[in-house]
Biopython code that builds the backbone (N, CA, C, O; Angstrom):
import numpy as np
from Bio.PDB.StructureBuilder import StructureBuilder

atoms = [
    (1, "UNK", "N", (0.821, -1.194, 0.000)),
    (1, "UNK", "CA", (0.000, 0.000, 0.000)),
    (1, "UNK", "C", (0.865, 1.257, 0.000)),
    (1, "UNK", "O", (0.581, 2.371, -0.441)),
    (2, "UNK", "N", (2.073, 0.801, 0.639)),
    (2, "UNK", "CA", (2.798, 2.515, 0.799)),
    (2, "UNK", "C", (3.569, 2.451, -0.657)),
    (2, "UNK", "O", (4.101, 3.445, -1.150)),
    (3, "UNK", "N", (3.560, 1.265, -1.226)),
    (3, "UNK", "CA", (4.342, 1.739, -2.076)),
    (3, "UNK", "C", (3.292, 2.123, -3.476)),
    (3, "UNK", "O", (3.688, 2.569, -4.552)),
    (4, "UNK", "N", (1.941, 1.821, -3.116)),
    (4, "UNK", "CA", (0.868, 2.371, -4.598)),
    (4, "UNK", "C", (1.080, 3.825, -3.872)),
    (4, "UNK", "O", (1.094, 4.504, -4.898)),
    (5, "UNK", "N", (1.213, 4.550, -3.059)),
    (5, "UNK", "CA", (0.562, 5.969, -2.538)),
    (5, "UNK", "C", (2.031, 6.642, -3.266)),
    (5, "UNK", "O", (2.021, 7.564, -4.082)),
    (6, "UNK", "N", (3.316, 5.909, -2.731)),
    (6, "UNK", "CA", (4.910, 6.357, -3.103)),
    (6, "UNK", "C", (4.380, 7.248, -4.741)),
    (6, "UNK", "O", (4.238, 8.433, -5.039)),
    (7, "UNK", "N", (4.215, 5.952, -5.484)),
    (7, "UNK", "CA", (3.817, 6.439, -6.839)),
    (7, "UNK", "C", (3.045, 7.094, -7.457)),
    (7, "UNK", "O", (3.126, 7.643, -8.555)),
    (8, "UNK", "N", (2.050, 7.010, -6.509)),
    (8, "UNK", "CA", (0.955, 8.394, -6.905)),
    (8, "UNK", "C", (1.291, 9.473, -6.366)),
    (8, "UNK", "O", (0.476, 10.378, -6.543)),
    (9, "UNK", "N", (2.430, 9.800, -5.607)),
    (9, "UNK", "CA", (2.681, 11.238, -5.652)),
    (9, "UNK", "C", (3.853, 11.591, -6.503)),
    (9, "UNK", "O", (4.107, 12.740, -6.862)),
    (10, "UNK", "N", (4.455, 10.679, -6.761)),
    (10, "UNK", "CA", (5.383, 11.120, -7.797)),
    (10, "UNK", "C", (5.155, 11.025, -9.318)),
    (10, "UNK", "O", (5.950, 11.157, -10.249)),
    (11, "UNK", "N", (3.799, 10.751, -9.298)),
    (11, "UNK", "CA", (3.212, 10.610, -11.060)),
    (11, "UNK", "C", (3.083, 12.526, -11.350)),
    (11, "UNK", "O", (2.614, 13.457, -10.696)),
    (12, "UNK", "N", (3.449, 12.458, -12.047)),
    (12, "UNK", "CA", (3.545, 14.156, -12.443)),
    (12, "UNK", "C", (2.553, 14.292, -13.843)),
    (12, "UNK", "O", (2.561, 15.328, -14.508)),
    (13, "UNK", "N", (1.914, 13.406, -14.110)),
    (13, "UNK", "CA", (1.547, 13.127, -15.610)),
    (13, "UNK", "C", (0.170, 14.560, -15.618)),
    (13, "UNK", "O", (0.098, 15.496, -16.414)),
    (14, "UNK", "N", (-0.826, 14.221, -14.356)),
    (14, "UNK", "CA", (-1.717, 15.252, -14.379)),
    (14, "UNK", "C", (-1.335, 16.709, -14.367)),
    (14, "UNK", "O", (-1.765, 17.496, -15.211)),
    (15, "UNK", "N", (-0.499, 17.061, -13.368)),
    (15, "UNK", "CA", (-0.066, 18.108, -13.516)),
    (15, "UNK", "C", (0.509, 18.412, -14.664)),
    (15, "UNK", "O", (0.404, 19.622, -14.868)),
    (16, "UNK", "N", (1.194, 17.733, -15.695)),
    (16, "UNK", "CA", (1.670, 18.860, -16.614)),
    (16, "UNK", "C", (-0.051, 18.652, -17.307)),
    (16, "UNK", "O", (-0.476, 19.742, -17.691)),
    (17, "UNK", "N", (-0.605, 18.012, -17.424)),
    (17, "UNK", "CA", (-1.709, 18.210, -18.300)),
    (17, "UNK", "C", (-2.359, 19.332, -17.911)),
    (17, "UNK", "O", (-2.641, 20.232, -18.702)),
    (18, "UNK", "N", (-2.707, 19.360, -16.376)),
    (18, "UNK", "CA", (-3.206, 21.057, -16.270)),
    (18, "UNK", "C", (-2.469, 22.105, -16.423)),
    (18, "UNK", "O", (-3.120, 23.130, -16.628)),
    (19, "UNK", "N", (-1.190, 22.239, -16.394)),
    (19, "UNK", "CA", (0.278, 22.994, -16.874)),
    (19, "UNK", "C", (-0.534, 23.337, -18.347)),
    (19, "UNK", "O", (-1.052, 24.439, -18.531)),
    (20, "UNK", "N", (-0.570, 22.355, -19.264)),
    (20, "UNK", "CA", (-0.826, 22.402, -20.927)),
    (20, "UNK", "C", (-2.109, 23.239, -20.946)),
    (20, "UNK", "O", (-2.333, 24.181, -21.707)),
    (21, "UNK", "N", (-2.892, 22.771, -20.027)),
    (21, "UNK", "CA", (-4.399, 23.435, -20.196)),
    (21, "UNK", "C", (-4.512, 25.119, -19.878)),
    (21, "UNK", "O", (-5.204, 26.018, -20.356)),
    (22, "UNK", "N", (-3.866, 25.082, -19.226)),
    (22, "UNK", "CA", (-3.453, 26.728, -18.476)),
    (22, "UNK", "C", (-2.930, 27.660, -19.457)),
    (22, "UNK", "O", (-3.085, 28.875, -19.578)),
    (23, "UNK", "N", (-2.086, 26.564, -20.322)),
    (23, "UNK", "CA", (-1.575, 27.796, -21.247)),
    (23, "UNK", "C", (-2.253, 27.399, -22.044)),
    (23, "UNK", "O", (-2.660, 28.525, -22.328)),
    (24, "UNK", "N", (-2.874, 26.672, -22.827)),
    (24, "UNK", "CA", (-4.095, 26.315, -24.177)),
    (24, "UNK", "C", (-4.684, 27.828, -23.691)),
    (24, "UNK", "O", (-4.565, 28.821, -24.409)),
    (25, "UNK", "N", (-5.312, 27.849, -22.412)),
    (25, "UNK", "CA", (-6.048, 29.158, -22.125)),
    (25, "UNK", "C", (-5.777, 30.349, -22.536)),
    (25, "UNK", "O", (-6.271, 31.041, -23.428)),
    (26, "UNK", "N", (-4.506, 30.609, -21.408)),
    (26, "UNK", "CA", (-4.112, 31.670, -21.830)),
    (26, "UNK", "C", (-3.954, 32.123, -23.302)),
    (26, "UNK", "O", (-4.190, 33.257, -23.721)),
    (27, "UNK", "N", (-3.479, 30.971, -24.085)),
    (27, "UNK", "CA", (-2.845, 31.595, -25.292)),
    (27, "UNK", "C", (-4.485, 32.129, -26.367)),
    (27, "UNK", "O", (-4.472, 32.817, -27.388)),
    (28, "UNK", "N", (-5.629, 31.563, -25.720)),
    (28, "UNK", "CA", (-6.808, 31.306, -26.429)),
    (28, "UNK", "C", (-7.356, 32.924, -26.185)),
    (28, "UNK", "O", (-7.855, 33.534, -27.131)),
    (29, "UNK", "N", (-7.247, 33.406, -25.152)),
    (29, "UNK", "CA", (-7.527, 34.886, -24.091)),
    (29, "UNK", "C", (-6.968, 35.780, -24.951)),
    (29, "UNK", "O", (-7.599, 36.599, -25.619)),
    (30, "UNK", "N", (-5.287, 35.567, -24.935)),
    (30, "UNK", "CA", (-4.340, 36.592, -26.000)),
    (30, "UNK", "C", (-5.212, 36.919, -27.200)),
    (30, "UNK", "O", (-5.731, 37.966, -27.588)),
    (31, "UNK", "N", (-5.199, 35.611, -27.679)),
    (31, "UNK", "CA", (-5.857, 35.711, -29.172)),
    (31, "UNK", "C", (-7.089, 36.164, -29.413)),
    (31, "UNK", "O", (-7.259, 36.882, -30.399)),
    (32, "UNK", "N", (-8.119, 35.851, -28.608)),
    (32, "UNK", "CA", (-9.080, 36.670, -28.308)),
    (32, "UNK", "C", (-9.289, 38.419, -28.919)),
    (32, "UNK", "O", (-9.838, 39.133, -29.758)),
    (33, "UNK", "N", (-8.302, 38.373, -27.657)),
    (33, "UNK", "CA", (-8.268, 40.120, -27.316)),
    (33, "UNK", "C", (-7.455, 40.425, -28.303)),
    (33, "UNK", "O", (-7.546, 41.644, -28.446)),
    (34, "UNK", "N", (-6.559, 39.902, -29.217)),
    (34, "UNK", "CA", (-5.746, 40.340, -30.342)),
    (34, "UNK", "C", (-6.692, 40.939, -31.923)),
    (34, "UNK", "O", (-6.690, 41.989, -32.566)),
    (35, "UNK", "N", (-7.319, 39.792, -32.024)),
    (35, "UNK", "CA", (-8.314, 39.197, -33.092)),
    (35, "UNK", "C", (-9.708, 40.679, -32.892)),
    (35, "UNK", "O", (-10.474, 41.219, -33.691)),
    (36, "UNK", "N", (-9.450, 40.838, -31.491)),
    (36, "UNK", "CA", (-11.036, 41.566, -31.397)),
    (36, "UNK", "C", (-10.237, 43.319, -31.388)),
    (36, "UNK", "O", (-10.781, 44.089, -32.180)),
    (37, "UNK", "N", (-9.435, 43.722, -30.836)),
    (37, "UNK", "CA", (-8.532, 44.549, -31.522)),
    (37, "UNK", "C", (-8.307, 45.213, -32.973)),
    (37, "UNK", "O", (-8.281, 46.368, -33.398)),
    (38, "UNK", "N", (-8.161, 43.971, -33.511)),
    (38, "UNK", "CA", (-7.638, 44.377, -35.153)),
    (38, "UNK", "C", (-8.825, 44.387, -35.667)),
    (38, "UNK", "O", (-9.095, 45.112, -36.626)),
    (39, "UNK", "N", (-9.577, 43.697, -35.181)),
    (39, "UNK", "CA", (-11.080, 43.480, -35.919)),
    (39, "UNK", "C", (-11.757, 45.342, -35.722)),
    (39, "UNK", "O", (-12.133, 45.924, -36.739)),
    (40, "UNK", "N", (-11.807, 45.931, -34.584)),
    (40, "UNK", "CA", (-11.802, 46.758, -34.223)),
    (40, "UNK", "C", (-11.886, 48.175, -34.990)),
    (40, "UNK", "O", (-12.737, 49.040, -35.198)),
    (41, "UNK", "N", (-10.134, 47.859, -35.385)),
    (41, "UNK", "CA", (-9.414, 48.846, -36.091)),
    (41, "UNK", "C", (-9.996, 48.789, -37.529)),
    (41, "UNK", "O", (-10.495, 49.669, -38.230)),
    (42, "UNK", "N", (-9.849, 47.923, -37.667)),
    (42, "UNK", "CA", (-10.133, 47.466, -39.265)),
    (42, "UNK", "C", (-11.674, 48.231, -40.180)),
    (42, "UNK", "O", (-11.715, 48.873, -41.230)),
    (43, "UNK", "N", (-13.205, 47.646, -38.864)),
    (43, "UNK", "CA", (-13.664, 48.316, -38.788)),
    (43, "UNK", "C", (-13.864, 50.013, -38.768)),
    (43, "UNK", "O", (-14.849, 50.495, -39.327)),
    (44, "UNK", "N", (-13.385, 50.429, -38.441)),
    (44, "UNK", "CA", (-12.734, 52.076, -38.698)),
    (44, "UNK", "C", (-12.147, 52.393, -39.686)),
    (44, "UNK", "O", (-12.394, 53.412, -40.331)),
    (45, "UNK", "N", (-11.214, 51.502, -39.974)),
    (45, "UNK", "CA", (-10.646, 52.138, -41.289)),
    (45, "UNK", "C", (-11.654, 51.854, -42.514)),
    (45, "UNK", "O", (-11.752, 52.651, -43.447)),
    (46, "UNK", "N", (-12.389, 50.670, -42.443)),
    (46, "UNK", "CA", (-13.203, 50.375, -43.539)),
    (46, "UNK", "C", (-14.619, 51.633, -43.791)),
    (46, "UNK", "O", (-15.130, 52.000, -44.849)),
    (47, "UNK", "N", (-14.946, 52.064, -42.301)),
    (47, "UNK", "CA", (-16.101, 52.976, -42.558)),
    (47, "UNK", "C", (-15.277, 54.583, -42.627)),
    (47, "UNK", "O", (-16.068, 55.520, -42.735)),
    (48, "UNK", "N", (-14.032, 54.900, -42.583)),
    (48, "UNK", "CA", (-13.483, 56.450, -42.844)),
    (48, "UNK", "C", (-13.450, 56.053, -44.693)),
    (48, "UNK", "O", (-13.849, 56.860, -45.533)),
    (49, "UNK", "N", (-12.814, 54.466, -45.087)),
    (49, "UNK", "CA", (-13.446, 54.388, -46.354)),
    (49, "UNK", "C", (-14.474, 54.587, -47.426)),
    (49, "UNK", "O", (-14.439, 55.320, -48.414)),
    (50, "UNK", "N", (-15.336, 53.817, -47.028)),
    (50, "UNK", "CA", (-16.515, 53.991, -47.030)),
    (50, "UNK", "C", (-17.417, 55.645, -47.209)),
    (50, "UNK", "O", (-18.312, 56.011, -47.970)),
    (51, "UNK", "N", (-16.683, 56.308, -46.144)),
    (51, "UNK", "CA", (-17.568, 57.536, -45.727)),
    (51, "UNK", "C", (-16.785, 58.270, -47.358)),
    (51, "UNK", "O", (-17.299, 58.602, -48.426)),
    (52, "UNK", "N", (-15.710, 58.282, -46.978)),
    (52, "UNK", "CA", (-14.797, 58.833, -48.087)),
    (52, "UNK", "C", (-15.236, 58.948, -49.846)),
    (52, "UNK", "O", (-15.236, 59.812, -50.724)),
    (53, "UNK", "N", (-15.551, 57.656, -49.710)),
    (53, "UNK", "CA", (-15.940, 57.248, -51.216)),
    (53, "UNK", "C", (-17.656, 57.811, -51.456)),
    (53, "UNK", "O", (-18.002, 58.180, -52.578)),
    (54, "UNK", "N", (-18.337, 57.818, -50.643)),
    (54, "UNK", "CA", (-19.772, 58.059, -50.758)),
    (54, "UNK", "C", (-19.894, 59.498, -51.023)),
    (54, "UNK", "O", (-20.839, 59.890, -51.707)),
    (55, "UNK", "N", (-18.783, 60.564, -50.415)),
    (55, "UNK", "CA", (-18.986, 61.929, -49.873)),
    (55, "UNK", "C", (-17.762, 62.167, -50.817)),
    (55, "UNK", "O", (-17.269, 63.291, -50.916)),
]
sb = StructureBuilder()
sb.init_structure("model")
sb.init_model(0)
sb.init_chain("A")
sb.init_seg("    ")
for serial, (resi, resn, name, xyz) in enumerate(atoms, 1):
    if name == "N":
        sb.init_residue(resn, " ", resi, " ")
    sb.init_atom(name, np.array(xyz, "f"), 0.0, 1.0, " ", f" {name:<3s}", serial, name[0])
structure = sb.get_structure()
């Protein structure tokens, strides 16, 4: 028995999987807020276009 418990604390396998998941996140958040940014901008420049060409 002490030696199944020995090995279940030294299995590291879950932890990096939540390690991986943490940054899947993060990197998903960045991109997010990157994507919604440019999207943003883009928007603006397309309607000073827009306004431009009509007027």
């Amino acid at each position: 028995m002490t030696n199944l418990f020995a090995r279940f604390i030294k299995n590291e396998s879950g932890a990096t999987a939540i390690e991986y998941g943490l940054i899947a996140a993060l990197v998903a958040v960045a991109a997010i807020a990157g994507m919604t940014a440019l999207g943003t901008g883009l928007k603006t420049q397309f309607t000073n276009i827009a306004a431009r060409l009509a007027g």
